[in-house]
C-alpha positions as CSV (number, residue, x, y, z in Angstrom):
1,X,-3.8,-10.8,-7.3
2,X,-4.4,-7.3,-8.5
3,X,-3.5,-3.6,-7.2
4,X,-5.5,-0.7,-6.6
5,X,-4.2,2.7,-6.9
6,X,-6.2,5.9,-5.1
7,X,-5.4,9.2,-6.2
8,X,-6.4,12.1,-4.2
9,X,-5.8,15.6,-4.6
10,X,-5.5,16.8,-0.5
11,X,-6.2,20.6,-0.1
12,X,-2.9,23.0,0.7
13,X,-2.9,23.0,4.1
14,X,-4.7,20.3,5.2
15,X,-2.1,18.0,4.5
16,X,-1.5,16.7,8.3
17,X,-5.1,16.1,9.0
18,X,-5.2,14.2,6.2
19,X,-1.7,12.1,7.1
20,X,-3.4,11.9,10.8
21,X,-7.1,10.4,9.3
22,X,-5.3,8.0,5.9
23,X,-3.3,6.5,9.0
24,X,-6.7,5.6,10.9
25,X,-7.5,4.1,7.4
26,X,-4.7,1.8,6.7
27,X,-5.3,0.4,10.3
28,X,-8.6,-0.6,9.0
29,X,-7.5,-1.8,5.8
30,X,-5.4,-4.4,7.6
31,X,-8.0,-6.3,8.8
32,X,-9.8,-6.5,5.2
33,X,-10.2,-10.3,4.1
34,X,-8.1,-10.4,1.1
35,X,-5.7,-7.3,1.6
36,X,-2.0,-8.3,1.4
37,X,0.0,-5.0,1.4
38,X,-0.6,-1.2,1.3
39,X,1.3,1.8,1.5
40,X,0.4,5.3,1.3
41,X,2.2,7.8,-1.1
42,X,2.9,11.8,-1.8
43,X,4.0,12.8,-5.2
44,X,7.3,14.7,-5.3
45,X,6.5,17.6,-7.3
46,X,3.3,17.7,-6.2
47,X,2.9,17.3,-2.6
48,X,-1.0,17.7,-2.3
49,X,-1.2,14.6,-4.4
50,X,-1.8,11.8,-2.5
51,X,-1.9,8.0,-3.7
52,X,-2.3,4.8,-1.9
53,X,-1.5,1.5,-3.8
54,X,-2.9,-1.8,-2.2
55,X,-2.3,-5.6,-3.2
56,X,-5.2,-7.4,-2.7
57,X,-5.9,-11.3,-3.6
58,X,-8.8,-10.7,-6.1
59,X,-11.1,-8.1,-7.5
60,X,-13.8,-9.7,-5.0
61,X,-11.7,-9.2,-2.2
62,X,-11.0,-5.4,-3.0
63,X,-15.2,-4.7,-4.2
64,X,-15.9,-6.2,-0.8
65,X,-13.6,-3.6,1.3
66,X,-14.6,-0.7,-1.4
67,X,-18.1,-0.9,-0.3
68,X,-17.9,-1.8,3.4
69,X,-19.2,0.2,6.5
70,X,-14.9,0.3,7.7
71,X,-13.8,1.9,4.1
72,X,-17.3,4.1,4.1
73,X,-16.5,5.6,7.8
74,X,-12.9,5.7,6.8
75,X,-13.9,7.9,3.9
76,X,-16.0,10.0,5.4
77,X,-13.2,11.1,8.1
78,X,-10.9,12.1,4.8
79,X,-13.3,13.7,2.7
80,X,-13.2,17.5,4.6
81,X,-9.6,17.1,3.7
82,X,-9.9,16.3,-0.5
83,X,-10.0,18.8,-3.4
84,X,-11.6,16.8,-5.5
85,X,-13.3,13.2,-5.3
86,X,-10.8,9.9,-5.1
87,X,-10.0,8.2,-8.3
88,X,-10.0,4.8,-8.4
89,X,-8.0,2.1,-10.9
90,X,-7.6,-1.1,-10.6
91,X,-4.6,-2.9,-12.1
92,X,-3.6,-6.5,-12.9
93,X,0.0,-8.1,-13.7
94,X,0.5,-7.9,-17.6
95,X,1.2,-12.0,-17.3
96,X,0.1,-14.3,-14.7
């Protein structure tokens, strides 16, 4: 299994749009072969920085959703309300 983390920086102001559309997103993401878990995230001390982490069964699994139509019209809804582009990294457990 391995995690991905997305980190986007959400213009001030646009904040609810953005909760409205990332919503939308993680209905899609649900139906992805090989998702197990998601949840979407706002940083504390900064609250225009936005970060989803997912599960997902293998890097396959997660390459496949990254580059599908869903993720693709899902991104395009969210992208009026980023700074900056998305970054992605994808994490593995230290010991399997």
């Amino acid at each position: 299994m391995i995690r991905v983390l997305i980190e986007r920086q959400i213009i001030e102001g646009l904040e609810q749009p953005y909760s409205s559309a990332i919503t939308t997103m993680m209905q899609a993401i649900v139906q992805a072969p090989g998702f197990v878990s998601g949840e979407s995230l706002r940083e504390l001390d900064r609250p225009n920085h936005h970060l989803v982490l997912s599960a997902w069964s293998s890097r396959h699994a997660w390459q496949r959703w990254a580059v599908s139509r869903e993720r693709q019209n899902a991104l395009d809804a969210i992208s009026p309300f980023m700074a900056e582009p998305e970054r992605v990294t994808m994490l593995e457990p230290l010991s399997r």
